[in-house]
PDB file of N, CA, C and O in Angstrom:
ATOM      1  N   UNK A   1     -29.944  64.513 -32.584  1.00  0.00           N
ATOM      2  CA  UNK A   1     -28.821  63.874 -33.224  1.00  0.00           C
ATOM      3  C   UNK A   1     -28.360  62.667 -32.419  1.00  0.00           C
ATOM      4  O   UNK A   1     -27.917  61.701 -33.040  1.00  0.00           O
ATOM      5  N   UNK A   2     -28.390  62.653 -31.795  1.00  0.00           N
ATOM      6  CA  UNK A   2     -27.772  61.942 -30.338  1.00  0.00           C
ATOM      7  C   UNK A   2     -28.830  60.795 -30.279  1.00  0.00           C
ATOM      8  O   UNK A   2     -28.265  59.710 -30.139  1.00  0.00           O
ATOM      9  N   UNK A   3     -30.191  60.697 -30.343  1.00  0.00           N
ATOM     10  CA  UNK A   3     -30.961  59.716 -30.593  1.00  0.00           C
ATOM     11  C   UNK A   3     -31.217  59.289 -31.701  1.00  0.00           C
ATOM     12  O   UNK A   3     -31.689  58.162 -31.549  1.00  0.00           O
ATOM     13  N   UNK A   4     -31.172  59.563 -32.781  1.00  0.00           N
ATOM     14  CA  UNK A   4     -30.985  58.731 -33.618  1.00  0.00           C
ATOM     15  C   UNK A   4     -29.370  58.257 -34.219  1.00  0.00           C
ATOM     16  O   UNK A   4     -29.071  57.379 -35.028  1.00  0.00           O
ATOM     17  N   UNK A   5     -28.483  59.251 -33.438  1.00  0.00           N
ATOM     18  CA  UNK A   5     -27.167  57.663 -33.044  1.00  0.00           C
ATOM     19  C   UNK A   5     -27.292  56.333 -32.434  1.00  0.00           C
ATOM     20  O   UNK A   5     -26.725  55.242 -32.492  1.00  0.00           O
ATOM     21  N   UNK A   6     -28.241  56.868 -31.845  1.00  0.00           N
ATOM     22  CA  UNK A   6     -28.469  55.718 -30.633  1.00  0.00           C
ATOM     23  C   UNK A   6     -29.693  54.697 -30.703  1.00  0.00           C
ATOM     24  O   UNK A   6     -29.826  53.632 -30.100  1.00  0.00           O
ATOM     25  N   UNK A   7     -30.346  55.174 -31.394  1.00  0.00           N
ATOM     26  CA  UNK A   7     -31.468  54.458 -32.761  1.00  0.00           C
ATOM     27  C   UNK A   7     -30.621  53.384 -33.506  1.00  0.00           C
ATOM     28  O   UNK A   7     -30.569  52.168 -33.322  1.00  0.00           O
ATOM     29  N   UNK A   8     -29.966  54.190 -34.411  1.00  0.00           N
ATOM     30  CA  UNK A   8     -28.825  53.177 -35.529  1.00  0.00           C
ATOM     31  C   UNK A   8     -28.488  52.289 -34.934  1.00  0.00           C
ATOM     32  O   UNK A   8     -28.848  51.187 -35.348  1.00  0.00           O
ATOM     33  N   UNK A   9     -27.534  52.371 -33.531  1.00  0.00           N
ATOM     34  CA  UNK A   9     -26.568  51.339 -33.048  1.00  0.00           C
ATOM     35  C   UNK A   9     -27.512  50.342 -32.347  1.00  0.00           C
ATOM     36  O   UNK A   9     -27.113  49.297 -31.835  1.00  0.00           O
ATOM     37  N   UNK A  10     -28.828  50.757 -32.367  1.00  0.00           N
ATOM     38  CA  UNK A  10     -29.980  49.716 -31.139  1.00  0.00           C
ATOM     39  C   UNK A  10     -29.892  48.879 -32.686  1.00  0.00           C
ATOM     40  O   UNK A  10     -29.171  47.882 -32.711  1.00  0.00           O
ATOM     41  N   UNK A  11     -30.444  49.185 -33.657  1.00  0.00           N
ATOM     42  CA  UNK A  11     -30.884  48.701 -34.479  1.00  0.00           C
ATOM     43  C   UNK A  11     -29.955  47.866 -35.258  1.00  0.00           C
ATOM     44  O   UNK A  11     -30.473  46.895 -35.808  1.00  0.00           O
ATOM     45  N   UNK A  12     -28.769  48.031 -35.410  1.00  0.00           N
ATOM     46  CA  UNK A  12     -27.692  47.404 -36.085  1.00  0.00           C
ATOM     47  C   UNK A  12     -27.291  46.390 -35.243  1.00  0.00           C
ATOM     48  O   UNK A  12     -27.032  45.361 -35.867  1.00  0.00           O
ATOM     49  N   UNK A  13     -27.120  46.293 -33.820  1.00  0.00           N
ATOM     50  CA  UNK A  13     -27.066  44.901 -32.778  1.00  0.00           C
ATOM     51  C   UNK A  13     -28.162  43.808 -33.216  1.00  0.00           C
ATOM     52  O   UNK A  13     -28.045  42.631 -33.557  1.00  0.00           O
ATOM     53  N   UNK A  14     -29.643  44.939 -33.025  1.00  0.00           N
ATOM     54  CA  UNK A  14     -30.591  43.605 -33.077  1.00  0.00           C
ATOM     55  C   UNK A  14     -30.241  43.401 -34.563  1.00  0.00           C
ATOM     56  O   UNK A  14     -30.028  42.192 -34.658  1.00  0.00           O
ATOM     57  N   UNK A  15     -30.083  43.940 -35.701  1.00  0.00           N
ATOM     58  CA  UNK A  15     -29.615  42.936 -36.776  1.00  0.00           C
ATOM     59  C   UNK A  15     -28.301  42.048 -37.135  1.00  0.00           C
ATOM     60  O   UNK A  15     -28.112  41.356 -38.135  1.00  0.00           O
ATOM     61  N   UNK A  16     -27.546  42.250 -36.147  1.00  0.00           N
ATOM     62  CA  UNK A  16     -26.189  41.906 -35.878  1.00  0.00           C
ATOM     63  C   UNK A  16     -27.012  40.057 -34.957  1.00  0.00           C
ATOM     64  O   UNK A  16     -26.536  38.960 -35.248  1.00  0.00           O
ATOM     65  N   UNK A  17     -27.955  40.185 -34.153  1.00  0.00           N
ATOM     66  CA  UNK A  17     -28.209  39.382 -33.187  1.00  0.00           C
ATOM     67  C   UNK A  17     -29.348  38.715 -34.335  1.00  0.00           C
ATOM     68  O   UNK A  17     -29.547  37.543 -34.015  1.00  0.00           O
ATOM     69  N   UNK A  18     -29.864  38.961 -35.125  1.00  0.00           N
ATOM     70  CA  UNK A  18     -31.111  37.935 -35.676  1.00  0.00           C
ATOM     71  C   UNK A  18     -30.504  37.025 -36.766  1.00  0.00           C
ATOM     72  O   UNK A  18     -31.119  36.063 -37.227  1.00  0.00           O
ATOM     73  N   UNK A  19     -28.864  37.499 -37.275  1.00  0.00           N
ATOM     74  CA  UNK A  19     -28.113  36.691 -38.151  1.00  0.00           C
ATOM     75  C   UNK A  19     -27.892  35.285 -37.471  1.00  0.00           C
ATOM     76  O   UNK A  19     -27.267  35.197 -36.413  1.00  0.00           O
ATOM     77  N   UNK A  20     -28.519  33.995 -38.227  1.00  0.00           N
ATOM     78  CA  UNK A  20     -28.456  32.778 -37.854  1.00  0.00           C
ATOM     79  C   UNK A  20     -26.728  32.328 -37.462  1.00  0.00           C
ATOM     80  O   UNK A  20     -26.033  32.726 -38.397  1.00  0.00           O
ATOM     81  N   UNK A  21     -25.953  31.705 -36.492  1.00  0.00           N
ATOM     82  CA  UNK A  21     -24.820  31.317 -36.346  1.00  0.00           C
ATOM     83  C   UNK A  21     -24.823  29.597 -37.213  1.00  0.00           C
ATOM     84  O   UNK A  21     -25.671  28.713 -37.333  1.00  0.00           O
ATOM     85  N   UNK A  22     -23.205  29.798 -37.734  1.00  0.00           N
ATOM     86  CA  UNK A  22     -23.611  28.643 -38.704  1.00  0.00           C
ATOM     87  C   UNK A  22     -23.451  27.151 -37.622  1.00  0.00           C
ATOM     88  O   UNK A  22     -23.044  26.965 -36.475  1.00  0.00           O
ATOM     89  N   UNK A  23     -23.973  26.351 -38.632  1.00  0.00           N
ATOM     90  CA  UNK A  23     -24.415  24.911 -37.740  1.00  0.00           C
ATOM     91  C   UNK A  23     -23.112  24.351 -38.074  1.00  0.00           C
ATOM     92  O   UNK A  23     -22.390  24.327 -39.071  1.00  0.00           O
ATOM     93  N   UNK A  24     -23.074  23.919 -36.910  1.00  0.00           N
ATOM     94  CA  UNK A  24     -21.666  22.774 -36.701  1.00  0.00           C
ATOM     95  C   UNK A  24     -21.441  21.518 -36.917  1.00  0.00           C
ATOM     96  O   UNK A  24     -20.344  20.978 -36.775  1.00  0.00           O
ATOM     97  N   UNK A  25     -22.915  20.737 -37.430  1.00  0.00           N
ATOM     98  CA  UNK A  25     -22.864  19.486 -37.781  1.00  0.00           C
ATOM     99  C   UNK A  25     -22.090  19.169 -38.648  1.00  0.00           C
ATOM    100  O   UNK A  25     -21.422  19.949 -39.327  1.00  0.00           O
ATOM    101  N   UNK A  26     -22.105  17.572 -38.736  1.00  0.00           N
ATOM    102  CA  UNK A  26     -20.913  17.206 -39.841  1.00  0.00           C
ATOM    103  C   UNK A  26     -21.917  16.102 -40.383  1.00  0.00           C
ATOM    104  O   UNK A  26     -22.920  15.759 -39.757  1.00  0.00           O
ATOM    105  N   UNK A  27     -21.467  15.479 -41.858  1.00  0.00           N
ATOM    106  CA  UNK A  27     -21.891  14.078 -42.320  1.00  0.00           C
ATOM    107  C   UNK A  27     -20.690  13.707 -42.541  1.00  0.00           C
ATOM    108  O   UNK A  27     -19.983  14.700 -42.714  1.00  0.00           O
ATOM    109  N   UNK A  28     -19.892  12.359 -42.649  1.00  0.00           N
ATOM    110  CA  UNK A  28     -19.048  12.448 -43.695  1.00  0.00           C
ATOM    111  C   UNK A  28     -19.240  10.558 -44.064  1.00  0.00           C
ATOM    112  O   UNK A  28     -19.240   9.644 -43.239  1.00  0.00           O
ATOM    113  N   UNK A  29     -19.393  10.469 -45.620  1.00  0.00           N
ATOM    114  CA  UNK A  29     -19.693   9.313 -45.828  1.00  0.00           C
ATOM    115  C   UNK A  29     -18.204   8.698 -46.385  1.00  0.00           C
ATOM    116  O   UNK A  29     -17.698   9.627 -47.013  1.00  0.00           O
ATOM    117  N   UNK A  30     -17.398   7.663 -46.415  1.00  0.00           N
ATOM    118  CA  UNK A  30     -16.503   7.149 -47.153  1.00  0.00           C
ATOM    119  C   UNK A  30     -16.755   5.408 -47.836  1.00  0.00           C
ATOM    120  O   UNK A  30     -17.242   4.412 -47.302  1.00  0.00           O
ATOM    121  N   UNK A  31     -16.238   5.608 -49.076  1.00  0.00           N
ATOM    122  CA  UNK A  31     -16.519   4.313 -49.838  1.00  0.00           C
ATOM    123  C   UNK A  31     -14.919   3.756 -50.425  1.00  0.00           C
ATOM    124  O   UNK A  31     -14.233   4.222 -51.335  1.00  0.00           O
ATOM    125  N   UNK A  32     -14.739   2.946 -49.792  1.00  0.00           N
ATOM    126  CA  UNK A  32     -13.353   2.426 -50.123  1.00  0.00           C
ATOM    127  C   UNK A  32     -13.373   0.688 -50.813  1.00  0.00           C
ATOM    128  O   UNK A  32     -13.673  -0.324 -50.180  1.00  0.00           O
ATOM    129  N   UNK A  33     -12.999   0.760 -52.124  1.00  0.00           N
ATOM    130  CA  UNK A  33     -12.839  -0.181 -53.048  1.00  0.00           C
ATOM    131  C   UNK A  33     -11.506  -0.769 -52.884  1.00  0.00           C
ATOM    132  O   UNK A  33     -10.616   0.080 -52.949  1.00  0.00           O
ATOM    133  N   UNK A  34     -11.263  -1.494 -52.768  1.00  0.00           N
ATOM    134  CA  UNK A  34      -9.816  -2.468 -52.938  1.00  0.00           C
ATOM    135  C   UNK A  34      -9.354  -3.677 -53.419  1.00  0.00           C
ATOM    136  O   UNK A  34      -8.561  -4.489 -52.942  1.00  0.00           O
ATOM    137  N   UNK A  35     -10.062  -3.653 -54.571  1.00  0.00           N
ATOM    138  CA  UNK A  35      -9.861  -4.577 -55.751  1.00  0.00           C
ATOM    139  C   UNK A  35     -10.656  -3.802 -57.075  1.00  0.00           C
ATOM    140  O   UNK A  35     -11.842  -3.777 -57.405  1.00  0.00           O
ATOM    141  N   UNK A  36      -9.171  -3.063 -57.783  1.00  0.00           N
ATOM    142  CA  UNK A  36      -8.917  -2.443 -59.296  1.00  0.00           C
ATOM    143  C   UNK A  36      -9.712  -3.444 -60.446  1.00  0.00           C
ATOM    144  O   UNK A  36      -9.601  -4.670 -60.426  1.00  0.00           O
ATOM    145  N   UNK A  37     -10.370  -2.842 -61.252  1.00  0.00           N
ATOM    146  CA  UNK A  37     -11.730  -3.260 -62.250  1.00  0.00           C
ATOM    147  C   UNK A  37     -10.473  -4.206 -62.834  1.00  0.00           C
ATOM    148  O   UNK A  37      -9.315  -3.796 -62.916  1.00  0.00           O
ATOM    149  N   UNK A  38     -10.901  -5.505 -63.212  1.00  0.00           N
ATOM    150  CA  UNK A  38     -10.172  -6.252 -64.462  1.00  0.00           C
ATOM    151  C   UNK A  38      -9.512  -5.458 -65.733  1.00  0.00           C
ATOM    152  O   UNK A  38     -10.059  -4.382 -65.974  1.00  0.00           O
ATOM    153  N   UNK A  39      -8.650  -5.748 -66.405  1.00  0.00           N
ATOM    154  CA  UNK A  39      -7.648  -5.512 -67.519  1.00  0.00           C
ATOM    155  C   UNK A  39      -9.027  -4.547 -68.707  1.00  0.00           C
ATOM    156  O   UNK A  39     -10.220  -4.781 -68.511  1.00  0.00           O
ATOM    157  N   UNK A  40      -8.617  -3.614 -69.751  1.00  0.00           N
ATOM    158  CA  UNK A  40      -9.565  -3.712 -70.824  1.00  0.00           C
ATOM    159  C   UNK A  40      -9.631  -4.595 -71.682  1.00  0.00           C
ATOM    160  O   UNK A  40      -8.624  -5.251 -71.948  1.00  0.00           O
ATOM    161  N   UNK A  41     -11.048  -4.862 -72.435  1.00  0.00           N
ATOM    162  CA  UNK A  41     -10.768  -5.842 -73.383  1.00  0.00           C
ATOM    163  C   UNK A  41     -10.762  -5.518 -74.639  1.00  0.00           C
ATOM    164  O   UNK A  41     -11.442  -4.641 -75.171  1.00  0.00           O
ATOM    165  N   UNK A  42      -9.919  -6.289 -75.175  1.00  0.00           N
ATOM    166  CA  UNK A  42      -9.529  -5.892 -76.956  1.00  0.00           C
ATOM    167  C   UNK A  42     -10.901  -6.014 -77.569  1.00  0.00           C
ATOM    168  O   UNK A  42     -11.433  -7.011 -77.080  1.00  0.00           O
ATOM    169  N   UNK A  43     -11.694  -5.422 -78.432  1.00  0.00           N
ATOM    170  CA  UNK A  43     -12.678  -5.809 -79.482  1.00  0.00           C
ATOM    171  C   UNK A  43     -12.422  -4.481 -80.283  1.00  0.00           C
ATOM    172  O   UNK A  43     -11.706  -3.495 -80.108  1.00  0.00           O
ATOM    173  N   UNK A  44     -13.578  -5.005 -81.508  1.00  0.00           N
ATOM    174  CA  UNK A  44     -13.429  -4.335 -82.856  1.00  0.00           C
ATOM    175  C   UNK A  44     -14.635  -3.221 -82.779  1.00  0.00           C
ATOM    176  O   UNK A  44     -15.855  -3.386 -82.765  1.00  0.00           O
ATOM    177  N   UNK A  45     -13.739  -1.874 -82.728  1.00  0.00           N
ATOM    178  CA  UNK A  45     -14.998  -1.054 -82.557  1.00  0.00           C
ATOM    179  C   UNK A  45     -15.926  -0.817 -83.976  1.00  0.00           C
ATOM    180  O   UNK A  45     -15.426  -0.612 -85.082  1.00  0.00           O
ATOM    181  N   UNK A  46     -17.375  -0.891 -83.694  1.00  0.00           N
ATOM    182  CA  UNK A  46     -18.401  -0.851 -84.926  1.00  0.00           C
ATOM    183  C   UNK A  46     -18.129   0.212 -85.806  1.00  0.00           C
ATOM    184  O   UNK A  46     -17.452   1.200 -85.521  1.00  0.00           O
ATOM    185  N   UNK A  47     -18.742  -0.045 -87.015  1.00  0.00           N
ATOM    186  CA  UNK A  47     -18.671   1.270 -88.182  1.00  0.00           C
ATOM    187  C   UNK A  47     -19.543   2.503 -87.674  1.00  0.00           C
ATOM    188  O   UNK A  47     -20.505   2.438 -86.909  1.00  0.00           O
ATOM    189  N   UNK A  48     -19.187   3.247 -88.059  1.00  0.00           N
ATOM    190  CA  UNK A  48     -19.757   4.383 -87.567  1.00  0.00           C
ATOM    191  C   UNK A  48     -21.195   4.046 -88.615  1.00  0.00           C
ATOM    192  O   UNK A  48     -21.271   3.498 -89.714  1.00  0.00           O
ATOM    193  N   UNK A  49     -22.278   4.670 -87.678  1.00  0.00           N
ATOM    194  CA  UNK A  49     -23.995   4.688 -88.619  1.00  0.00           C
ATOM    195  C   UNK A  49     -24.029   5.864 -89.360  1.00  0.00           C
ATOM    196  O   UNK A  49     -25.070   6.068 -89.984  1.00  0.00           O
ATOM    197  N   UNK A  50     -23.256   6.576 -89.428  1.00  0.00           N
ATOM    198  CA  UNK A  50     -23.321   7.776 -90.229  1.00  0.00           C
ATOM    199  C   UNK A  50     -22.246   9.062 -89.707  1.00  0.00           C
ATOM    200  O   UNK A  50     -21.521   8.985 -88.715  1.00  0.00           O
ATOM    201  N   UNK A  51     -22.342  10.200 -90.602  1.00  0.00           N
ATOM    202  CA  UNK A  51     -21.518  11.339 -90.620  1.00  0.00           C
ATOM    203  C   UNK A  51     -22.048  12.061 -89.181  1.00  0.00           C
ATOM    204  O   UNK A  51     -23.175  11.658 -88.897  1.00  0.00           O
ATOM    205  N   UNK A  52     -21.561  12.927 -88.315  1.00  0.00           N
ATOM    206  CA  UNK A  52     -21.586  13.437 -87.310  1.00  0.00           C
ATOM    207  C   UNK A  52     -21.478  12.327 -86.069  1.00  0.00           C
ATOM    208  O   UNK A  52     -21.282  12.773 -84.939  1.00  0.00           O
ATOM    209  N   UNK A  53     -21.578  11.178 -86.224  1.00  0.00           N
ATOM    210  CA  UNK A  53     -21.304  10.610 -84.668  1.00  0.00           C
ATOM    211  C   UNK A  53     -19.910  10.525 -84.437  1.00  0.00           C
ATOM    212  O   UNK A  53     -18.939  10.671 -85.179  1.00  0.00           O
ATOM    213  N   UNK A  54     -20.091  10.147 -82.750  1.00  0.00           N
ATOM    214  CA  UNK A  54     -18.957  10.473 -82.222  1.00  0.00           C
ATOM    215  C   UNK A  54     -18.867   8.981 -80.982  1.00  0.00           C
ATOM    216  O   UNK A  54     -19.730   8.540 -80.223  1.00  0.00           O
ATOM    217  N   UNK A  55     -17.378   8.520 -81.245  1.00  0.00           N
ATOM    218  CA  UNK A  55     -17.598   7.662 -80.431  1.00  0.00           C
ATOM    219  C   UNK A  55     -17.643   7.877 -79.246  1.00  0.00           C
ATOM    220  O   UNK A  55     -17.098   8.910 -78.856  1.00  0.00           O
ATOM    221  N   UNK A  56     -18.472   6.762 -78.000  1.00  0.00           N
ATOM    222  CA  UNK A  56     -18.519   7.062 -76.830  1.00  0.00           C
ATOM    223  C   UNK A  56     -17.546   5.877 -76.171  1.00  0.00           C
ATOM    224  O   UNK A  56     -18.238   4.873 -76.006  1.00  0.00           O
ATOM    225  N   UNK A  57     -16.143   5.657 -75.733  1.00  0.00           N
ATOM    226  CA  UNK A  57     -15.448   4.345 -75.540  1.00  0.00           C
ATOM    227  C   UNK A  57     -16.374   3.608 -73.954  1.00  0.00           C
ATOM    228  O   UNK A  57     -17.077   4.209 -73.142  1.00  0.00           O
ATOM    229  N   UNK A  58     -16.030   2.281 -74.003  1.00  0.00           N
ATOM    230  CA  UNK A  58     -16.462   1.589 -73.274  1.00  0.00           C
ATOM    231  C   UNK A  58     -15.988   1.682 -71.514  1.00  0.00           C
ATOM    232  O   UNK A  58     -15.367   2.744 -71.505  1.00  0.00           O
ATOM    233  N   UNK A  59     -15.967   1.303 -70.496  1.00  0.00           N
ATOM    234  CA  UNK A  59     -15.632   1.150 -69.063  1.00  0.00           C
ATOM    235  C   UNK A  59     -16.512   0.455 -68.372  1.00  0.00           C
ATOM    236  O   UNK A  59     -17.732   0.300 -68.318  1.00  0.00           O
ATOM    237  N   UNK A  60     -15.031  -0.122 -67.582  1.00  0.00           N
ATOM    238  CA  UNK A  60     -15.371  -0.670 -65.966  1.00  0.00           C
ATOM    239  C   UNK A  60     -16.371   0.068 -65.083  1.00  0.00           C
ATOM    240  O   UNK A  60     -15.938   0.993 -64.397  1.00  0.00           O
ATOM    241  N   UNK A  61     -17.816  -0.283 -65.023  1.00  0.00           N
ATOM    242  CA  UNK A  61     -18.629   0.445 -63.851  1.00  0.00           C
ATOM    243  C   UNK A  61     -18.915  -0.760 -62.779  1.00  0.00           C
ATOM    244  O   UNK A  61     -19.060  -1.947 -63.072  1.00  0.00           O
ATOM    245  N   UNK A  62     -18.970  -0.103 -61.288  1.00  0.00           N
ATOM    246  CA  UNK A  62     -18.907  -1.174 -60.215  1.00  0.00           C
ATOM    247  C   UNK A  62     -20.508  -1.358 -59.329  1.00  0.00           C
ATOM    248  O   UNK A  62     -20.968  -0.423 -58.674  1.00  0.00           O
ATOM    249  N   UNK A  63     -20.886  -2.081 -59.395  1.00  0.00           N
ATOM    250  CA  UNK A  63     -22.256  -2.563 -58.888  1.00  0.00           C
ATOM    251  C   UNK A  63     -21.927  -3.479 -57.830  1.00  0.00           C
ATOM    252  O   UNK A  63     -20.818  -3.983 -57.649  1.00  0.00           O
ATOM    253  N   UNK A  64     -23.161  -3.695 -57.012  1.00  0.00           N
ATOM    254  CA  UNK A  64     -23.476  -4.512 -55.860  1.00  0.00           C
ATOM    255  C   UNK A  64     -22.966  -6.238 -56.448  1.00  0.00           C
ATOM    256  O   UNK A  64     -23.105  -6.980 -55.475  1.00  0.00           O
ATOM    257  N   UNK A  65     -22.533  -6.916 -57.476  1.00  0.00           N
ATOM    258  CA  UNK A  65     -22.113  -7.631 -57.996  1.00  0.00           C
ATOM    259  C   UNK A  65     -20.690  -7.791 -58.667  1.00  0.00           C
ATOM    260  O   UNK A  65     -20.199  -8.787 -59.197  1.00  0.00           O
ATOM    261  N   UNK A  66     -20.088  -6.322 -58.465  1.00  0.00           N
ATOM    262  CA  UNK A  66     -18.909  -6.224 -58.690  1.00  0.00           C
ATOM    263  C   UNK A  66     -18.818  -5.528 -60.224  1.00  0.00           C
ATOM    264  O   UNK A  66     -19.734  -4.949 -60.808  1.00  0.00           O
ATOM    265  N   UNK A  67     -17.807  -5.694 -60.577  1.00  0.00           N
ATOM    266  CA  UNK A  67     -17.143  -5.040 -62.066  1.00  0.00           C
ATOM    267  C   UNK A  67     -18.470  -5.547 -62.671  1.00  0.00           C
ATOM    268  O   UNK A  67     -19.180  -6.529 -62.455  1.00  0.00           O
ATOM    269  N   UNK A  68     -18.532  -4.418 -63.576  1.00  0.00           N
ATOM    270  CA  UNK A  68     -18.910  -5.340 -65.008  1.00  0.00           C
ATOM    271  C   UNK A  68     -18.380  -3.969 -65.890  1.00  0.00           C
ATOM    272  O   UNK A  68     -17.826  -2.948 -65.482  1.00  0.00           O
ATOM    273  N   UNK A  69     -18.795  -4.389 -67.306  1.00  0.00           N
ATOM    274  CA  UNK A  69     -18.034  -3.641 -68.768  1.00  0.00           C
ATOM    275  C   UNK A  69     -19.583  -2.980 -68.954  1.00  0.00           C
ATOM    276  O   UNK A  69     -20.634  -3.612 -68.856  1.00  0.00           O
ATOM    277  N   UNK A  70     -19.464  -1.775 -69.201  1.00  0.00           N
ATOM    278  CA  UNK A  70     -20.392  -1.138 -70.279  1.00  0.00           C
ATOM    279  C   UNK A  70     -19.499  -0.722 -71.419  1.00  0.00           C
ATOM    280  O   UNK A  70     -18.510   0.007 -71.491  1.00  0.00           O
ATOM    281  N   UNK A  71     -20.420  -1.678 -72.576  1.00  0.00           N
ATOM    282  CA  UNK A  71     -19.596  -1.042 -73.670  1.00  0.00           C
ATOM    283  C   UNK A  71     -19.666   0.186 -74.375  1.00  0.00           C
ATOM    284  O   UNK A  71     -20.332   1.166 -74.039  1.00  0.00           O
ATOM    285  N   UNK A  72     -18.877   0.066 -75.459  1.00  0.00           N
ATOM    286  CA  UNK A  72     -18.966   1.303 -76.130  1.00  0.00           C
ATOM    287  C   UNK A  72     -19.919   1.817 -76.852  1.00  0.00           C
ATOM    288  O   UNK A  72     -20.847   1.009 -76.871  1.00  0.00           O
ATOM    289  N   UNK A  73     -20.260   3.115 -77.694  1.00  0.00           N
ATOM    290  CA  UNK A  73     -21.461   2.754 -78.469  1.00  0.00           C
ATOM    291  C   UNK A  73     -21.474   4.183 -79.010  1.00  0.00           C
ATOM    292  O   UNK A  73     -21.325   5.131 -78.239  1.00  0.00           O
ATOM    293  N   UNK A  74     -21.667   4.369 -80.464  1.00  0.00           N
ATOM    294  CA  UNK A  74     -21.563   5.765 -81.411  1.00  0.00           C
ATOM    295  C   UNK A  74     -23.094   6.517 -80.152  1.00  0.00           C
ATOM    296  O   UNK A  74     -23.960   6.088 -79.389  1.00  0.00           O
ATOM    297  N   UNK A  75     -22.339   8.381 -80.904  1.00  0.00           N
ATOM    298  CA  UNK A  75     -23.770   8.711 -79.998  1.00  0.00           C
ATOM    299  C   UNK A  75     -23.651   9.926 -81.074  1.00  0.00           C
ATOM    300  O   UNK A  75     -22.598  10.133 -81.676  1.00  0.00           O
ATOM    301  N   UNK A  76     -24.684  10.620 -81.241  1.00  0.00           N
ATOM    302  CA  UNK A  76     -24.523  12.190 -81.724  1.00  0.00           C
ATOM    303  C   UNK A  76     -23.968  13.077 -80.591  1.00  0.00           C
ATOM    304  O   UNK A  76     -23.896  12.622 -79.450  1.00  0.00           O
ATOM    305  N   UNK A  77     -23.550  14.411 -80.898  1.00  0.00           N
ATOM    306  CA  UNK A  77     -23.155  15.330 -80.313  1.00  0.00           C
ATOM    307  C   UNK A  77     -24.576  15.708 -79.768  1.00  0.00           C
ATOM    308  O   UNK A  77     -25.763  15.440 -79.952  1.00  0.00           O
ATOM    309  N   UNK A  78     -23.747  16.500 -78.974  1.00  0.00           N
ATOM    310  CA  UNK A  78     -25.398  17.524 -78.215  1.00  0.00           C
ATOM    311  C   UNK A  78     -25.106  18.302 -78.893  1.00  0.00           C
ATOM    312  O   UNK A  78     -25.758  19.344 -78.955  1.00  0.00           O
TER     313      UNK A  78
END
């Protein structure tokens, strides 16, 4: 009885001891913008091409050139 107490507790350390300790590294990346995309612009949104679409509205996306507009554009549902 007494050795295989003493079995268990050998055996539960070394699995206590083969658990990896977690890594302490860090990344941390930051991207800081400080000039807000231009105003929206007024236009006339298209007729819909048919029954089930759904509009998708337009936005400010920011590139290596700065603002630009992707417009809007009907899409089907998924």
């Amino acid at each position: 009885m007494r050795i295989a107490r003493l079995i268990c507790s050998v055996l539960l350390a070394v699995g206590l001891l083969a658990i990896p300790d977690q890594s302490r590294a860090q990344v941390a990346v930051g991207i800081s913008i400080r000039v807000g995309p231009p105003a929206l612009p007024v236009y006339v949104q298209p007729i819909c091409p048919g029954p089930g679409y759904i509009w998708v509205p337009g936005y400010w996306a920011y590139g290596p050139g700065g603002y630009f507009w992707v417009p809007g554009t009907w899409a089907e549902p998924p």
